[in-house]
C-alpha positions, 0 to 999 in steps of 0.5 A, a space after each residue: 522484504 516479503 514473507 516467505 510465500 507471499 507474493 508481493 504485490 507491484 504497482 501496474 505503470 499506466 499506459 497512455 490513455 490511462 489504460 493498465 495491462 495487468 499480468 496474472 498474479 500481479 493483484 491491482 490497485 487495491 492488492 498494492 495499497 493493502 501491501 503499501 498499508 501493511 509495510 508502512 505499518 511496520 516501518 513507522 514501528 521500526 522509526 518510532 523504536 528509532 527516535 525517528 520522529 520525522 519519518 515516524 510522522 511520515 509513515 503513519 501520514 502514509 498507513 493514514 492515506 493508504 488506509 482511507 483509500 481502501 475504506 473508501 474503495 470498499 465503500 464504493 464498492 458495497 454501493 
């Protein structure tokens, strides 16, 4: 469920020898966790209007994950 004009974003498969072939256009690592982060931050509102308190739990475990891997690549980053 992507908004029109956005372009999702797909995880690259790794290559043995941990090598990833990336097409044009199809962002990296970082692209997918931000889409990853994005997504499960509407799907943890629609579980929590729900009353689904279990995959409430999971999702925000999830944004909570995807979150610090972005913090953490920016960080690495600046350095």
């Amino acid at each position: 469920m992507t908004k029109p004009g956005k372009k999702r974003a797909r995880a690259g498969s790794g290559a043995p020898g941990g090598t990833r072939h990336e097409e044009p256009g199809e962002g990296g690592a970082d692209e997918a966790v931000a889409f990853i982060a994005e997504q499960t931050g509407a799907l943890r509102k629609l579980a929590e209007r729900h009353k689904l308190d279990v995959l409430h739990y999971l999702l925000g475990m999830t944004k909570l994950e995807a979150d610090e891997h972005l913090r953490l690549r920016s960080k690495r980053k600046l350095s």
